[in-house]
N, C-alpha and C positions, 0 to 999 in steps of 0.2 A: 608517486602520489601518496599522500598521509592516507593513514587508517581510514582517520574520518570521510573521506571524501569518497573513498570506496565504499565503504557501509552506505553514507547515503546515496551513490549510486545504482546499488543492490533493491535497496530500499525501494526506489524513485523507481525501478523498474519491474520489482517484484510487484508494488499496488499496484500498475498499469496491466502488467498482465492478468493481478486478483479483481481488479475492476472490469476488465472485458472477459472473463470470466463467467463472473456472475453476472452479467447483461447478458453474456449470450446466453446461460440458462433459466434465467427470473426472463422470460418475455413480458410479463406488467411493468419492468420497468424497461420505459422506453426510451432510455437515453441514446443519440447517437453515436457511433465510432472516438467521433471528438473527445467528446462528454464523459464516455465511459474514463476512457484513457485517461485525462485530465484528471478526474475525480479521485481515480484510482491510485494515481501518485503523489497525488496530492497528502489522499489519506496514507499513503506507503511512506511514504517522507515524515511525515508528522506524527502519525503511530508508532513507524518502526523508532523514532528517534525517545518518543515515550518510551517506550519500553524498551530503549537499551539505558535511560536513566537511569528504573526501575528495575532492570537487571545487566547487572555490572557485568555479567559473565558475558552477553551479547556483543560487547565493546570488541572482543578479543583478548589478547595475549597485550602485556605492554610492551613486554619489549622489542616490536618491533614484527613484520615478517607478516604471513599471510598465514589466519589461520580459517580452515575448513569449518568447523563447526561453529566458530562464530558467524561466521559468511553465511551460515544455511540457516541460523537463529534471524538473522537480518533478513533474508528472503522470506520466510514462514511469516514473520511477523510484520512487514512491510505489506507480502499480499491476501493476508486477512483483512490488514484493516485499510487497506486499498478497497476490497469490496465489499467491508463494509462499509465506509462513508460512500461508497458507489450507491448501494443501496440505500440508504441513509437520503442520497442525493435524490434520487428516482423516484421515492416514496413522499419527498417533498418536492419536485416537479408536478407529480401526481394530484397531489391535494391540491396542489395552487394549480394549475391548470385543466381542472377534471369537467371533464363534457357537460355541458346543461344539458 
């Protein structure tokens, strides 16, 4: 498998996990199981892949091989902004569907 395909990987499952996460401990935000997940890798895929643009060192090594510390800069960064667009997501469910 390429680099890339692993990092987004990591990525894609590092926000799923930072997204149920952060639902499980924000209980105001009520998204469910689905939802959280969804959101979370969504944001982990789309974030982590910002900021390995924006930092090169993220990418890994080029030439090849599996490196450790890039892999963990990919997960850190995929499941922050996994929940935060989790939250992000819950805080706008919220206002658009808030009780009369």
């Amino acid at each position: 498998m390429s680099g890339a395909i692993i990092n987004l990987i990591v990525q894609l499952v590092a926000g799923a996990a930072g997204g149920n996460a952060v639902g499980g401990l924000l209980k105001n935000i009520d998204l469910g199981p689905v939802a959280k997940t969804i959101s979370g890798a969504v944001g982990g895929g789309i974030g982590g892949t910002i900021l390995q643009s924006l930092i090169p060192a993220l990418a890994g090594a080029a030439g090849g091989g599996v490196d450790i510390a890039a892999l963990a800069g990919q997960a850190v960064g995929g499941g922050v902004t996994g929940a935060i667009v989790t939250v992000i997501v819950g805080l706008i469910k919220n206002a658009v569907l808030k009780p009369k």
